[in-house]
Steps between C-alpha positions, in 0.01 A plus 500: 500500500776688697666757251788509732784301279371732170531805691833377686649418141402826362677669794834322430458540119433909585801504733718347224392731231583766796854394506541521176342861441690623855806391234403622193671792366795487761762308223568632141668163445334307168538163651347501854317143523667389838422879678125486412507161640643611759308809548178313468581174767615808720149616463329176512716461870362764596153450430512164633615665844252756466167292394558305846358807637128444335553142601553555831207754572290264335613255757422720747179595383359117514747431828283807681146441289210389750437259227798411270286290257254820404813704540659279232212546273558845506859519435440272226194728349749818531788328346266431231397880479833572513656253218246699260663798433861345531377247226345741267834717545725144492348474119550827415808511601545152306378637190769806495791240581401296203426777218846665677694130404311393179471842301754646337740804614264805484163306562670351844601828581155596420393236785683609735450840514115491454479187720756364712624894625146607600400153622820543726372842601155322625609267702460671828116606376453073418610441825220729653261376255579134623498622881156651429359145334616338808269697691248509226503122420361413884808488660438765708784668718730265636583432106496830428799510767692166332432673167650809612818314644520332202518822260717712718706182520541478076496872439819538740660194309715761284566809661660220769695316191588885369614615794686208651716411159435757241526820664746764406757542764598892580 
């Protein structure tokens, strides 16, 4: 099975929720619907433009490979070691976003700073954890080096979104 639409929809969903957070905290208005919107289709924009990076190297990869069908396979193996980790922290983060939205006042607040702030905080250590199951699942280097693309690609989603829209101006 090629992991490659899971992983490509996690990246989009990720660069979304980057928008968004890039946003957050920049507006003291109560009713802000249409800016987070906005904020996170900004983001998603983004990470669309940015995930054709992995794409592309992929490309490359089988373009270049001696043997593009055993180069496949391994692509496909490390995007498997690589959806792993993203999964695991796609749930978690799944979990905090629903006890944040169901529970009451305190209790969400309770979620999110014992799960969605420190899951936030991990997400450049996931995205090493994922690169490393790439290599570890038999993917060996060359998806190692998509994998890499790929998390450099989401993890500059919103200091991009921040600093293109949201940054103060001196």
């Amino acid at each position: 099975m090629n992991p490659a639409w899971a992983l490509a929809a996690l990246g989009l969903v990720d660069a979304a929720f980057s928008g968004f957070r890039a946003y957050a905290g920049r507006d003291a208005r109560i009713r802000k619907h249409r800016a987070v919107v906005r904020a996170a289709l900004r983001g998603l924009s983004v990470g669309a433009v940015l995930l054709l990076a992995p794409a592309l190297t992929a490309g490359a990869v089988l373009l270049l490979a001696e043997d593009p069908d055993r180069a496949y396979g391994a692509l496909a193996d490390g995007g498997v070691g690589f959806l792993v980790p993203l999964g695991a922290y796609a749930l978690a983060v799944v979990f905090s976003l629903a006890a944040y939205l169901a529970l009451p006042f305190r209790a969400s607040t309770l979620a999110v700073v014992v799960g969605l702030g420190p899951l936030t905080l991990a997400r450049p250590l996931v995205v090493a954890a994922a690169c490393a199951g790439a290599l570890v699942a038999g993917g060996g280097w060359t998806s190692l080096l998509v994998g890499s693309v790929a998390g450099a690609a989401v993890l500059c989603v919103e200091p991009y979104v921040h600093r293109r829209w949201y940054a103060p101006a001196y």
